[in-house]
C-alpha positions in Angstrom: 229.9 131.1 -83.7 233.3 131.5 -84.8 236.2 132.2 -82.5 239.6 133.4 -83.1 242.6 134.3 -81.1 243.0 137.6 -79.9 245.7 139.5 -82.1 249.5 138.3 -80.6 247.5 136.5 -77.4 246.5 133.6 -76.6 242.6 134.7 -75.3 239.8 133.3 -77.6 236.9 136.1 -78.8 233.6 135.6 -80.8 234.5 137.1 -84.3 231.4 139.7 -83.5 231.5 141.5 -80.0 228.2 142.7 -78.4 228.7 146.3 -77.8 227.1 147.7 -74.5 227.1 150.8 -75.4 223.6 150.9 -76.7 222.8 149.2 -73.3 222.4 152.0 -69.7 219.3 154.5 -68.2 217.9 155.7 -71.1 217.7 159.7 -70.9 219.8 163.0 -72.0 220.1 163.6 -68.6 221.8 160.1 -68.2 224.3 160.5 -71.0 224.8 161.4 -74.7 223.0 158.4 -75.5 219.2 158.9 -74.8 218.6 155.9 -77.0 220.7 153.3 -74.7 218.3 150.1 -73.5 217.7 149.8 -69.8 217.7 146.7 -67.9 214.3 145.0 -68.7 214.8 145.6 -72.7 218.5 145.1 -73.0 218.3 141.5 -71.1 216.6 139.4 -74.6 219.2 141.1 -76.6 222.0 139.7 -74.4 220.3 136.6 -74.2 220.1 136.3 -78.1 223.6 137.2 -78.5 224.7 134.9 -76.0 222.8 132.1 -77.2 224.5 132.6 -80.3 227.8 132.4 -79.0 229.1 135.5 -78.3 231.7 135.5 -75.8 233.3 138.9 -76.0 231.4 142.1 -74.1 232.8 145.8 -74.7 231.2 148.4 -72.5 233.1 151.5 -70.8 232.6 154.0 -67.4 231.3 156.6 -69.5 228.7 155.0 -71.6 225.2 156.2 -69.9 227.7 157.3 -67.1 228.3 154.0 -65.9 225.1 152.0 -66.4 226.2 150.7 -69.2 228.7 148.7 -67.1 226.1 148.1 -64.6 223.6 146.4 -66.3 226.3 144.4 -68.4 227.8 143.4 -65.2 224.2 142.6 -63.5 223.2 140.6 -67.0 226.7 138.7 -66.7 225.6 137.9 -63.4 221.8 136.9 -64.5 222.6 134.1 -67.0 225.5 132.7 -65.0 227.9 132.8 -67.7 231.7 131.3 -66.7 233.9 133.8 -66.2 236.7 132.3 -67.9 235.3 131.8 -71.2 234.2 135.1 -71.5 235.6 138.7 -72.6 235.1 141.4 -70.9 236.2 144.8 -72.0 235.7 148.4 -70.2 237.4 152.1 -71.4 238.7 154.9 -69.6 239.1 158.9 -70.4 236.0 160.6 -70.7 234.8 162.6 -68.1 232.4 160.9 -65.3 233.0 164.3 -62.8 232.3 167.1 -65.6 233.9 170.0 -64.8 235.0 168.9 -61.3 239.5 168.6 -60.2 240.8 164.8 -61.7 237.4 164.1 -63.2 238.5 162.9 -66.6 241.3 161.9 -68.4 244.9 159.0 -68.3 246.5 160.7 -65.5 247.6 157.7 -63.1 245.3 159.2 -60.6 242.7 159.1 -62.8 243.2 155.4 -64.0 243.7 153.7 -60.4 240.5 155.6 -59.4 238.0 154.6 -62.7 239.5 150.9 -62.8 238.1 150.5 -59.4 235.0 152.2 -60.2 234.0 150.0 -63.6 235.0 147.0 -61.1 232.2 147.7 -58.8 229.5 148.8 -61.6 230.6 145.1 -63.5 230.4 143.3 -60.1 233.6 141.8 -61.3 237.1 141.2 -59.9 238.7 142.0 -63.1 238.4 142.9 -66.5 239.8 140.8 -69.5 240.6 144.1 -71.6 241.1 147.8 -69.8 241.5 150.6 -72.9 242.1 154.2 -73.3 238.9 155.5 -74.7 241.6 158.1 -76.6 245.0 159.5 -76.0 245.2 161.7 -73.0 247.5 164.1 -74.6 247.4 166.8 -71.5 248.8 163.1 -69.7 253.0 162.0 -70.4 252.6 158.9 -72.4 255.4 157.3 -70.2 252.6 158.0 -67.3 249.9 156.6 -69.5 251.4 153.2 -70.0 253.2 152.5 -66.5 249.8 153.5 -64.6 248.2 150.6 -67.2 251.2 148.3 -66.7 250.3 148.8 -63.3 246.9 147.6 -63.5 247.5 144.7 -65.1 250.0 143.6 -62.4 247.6 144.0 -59.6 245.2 141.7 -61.0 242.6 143.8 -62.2 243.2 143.7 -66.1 244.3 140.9 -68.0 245.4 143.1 -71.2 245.5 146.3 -72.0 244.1 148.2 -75.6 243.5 151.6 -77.2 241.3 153.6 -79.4 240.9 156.6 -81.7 244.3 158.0 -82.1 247.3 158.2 -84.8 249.4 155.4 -85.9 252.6 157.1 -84.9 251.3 157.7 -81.0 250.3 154.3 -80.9 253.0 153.0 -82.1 255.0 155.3 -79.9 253.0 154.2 -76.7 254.1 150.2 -77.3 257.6 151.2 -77.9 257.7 153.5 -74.6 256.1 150.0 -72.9 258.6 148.0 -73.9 261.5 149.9 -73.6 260.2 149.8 -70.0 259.8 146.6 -69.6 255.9 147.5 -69.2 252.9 145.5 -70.6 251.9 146.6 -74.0 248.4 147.6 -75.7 247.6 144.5 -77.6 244.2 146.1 -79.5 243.2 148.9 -81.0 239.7 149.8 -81.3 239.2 152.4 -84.2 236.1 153.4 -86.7 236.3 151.4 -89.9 232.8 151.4 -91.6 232.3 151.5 -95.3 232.0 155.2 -95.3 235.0 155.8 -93.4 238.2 153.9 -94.4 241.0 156.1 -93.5 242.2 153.4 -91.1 244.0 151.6 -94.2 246.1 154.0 -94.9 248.1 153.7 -91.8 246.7 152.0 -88.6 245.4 148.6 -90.4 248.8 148.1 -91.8 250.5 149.0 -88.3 248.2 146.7 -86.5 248.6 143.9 -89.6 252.1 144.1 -88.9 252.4 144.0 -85.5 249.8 141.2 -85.1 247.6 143.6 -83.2 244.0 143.0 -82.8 241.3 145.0 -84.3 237.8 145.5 -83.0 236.5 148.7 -84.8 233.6 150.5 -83.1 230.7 151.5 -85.4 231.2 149.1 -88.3 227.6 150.3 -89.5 228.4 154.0 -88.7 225.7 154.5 -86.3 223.2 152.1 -88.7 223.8 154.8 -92.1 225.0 151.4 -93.8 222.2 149.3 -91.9 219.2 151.4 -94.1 218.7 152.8 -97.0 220.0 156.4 -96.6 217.6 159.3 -94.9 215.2 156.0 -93.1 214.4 157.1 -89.7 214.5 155.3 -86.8 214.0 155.7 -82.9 217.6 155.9 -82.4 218.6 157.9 -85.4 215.9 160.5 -84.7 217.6 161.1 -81.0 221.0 160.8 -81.4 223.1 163.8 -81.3 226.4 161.7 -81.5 226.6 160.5 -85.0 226.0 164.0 -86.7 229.0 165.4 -84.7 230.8 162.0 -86.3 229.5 161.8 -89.7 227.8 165.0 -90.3 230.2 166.7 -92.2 230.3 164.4 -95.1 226.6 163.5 -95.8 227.2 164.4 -99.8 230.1 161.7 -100.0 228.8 159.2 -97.9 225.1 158.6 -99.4 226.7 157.6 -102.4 228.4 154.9 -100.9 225.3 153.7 -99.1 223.3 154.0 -102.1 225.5 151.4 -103.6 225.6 149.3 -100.6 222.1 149.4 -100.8 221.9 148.2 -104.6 224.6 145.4 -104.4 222.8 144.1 -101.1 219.4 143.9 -103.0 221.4 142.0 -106.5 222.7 139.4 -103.5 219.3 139.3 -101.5 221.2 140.1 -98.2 219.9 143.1 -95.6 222.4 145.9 -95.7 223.5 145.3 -92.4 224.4 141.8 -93.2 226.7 142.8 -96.4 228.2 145.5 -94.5 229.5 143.4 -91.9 230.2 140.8 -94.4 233.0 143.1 -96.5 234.1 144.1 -93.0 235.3 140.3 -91.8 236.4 139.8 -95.3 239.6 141.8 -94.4 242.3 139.9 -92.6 243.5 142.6 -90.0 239.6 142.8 -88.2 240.0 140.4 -84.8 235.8 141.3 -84.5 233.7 144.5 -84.9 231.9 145.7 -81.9 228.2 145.9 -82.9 226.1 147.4 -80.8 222.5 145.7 -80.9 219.6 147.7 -79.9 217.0 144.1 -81.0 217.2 140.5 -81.1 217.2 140.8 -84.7 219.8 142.8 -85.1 221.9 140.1 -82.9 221.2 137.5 -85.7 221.5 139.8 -88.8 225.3 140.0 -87.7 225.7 136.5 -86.6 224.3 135.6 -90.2 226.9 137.9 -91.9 229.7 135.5 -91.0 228.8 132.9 -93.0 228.4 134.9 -96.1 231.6 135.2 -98.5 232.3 138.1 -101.0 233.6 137.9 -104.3 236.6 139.9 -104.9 234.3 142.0 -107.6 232.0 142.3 -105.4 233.9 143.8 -102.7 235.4 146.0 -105.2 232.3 147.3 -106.2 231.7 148.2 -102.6 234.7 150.3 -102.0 234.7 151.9 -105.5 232.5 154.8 -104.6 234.8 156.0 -101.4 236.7 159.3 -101.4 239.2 159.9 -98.8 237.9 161.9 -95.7 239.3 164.4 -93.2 240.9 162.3 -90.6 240.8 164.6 -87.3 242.5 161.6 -84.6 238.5 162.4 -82.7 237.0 160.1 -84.0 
């Protein structure tokens, strides 16, 4: 495994993060996604990953509402793995009390209450990483960061990080920190997949600049650049999340993983393994957060970073992309 240093600090993370979102109580009624591993089937996968060398865990509160975190926390705890060499990362925004007074959100109230919460679900002391899921923009940004620098200095976050929003507001949030005096988001946590790219235009450079690092979430876009486009599979034919996400620009997109699919057939790689391979090819990604749902999916991405693009090839890769709606949702 290969490790590098966290954007501008000084923690060490496995270039690919296991993401634990595919990991809680399976069930609709348990969350929006039915298709997440419980206990029993998740524990191999961990194993495999961690046998591998994977140091670096991202999970969050509302993922399966909360058993996401609990089984991380409960695997963690299984293979007696030393809490100081590893990474673990938790989110809060999204709402665990739908519908009910304070049940979402950045306010401070909110943040002191679901830091404490992922705590206990993790069986943990602290968290190595504590983001916003996405920008709370019913919540003062000044609020937003003190309540974070907050949590930081009482021991139960190491760093801080964000996700999903515009460069300007991030940027914004990092200048209101340390005008303050205030601890400052040191990741960002965006999509960047070979059918969405709109992160270059702005964030990547931001982030490059600022020696931020970046872990994107669904580097295979919810496994449309893991398989030949329209194959079926038992997540695929369940999930309601990644239509919402990538729905809208089927006719675009399948041209780019029809191509993906060629070029990884010339090079006699899985599609999965070249996709993640162009993605740690660029010098602003820290680690992408793949989210395994089998042991072989563990080594498929483990494999990818020992494989090495040509510049033609890479270009090949992008060639087909056409610039998408960017929303700051997703």
């Amino acid at each position: 495994m290969q490790y590098v240093k966290f954007g501008n600090t000084g923690m060490d993370v496995s270039r690919i993060c296991l993401g634990c979102m595919s990991f809680g109580k399976p069930g609709k009624e348990n969350g929006v996604f039915p298709w997440a591993k419980d206990y029993n089937d998740a524990k191999p996968i961990f194993k495999r990953a961690v046998d591998a060398g994977i140091n670096y865990f991202d999970t969050a509160n509302v993922y399966q509402l909360g058993t996401s975190e609990e089984i991380t926390g409960r695997l963690i705890k299984e293979f007696g793995l030393d809490r100081d060499e590893i990474v673990v990362a938790t989110k809060v925004h999204f709402a665990m009390r739908e519908g009910r007074p304070n049940g979402a959100g950045s306010s401070r109230k909110n943040i002191m209450a679901e830091i404490d919460h992922s705590l206990k679900r993790l069986g943990l002391d602290y968290v190595d990483l504590y983001q916003i899921h996405r920008l709370d923009h019913e919540t003062p940004m000044e609020e937003i960061m003190e309540a974070l620098h907050d949590v930081v200095k009482s021991g139960k976050a190491r760093y801080i990080g964000a996700s999903v929003m515009w460069a300007w507001e991030f940027e914004r949030c990092n200048q209101i920190a340390e005008r303050n005096g205030w601890t400052k988001f040191v990741s960002m946590q965006n999509q960047y997949n070979l059918i969405y790219r709109e992160e270059e235009r702005e964030m990547m450079p931001l982030c490059q600049d600022r020696k931020i690092a970046v872990v994107p979430w669904s580097p295979l876009a919810g496994g449309r650049c893991a398989h030949p486009w329209g194959t079926k599979t038992d997540r695929n034919s369940i999930d309601e999340v990644s239509p919402m996400v990538w729905g809208n620009t089927d006719a675009q997109d399948k041209i780019v993983v029809d191509n993906l699919e060629k070029i990884s057939k010339e090079l006699g790689y899985t599609m999965a393994q070249v996709s993640l391979a162009w993605m740690l090819s660029k010098p602003y990604i820290t680690s992408p957060i793949v989210g395994f749902t089998s042991e072989k999916h563990v080594e498929e991405a483990v494999s990818a970073l020992d494989i090495k693009l040509s510049d033609e090839i890479i270009k090949r890769l992008e060639a087909p992309y056409v610039p998408h709606i960017k929303t700051g949702l997703y």
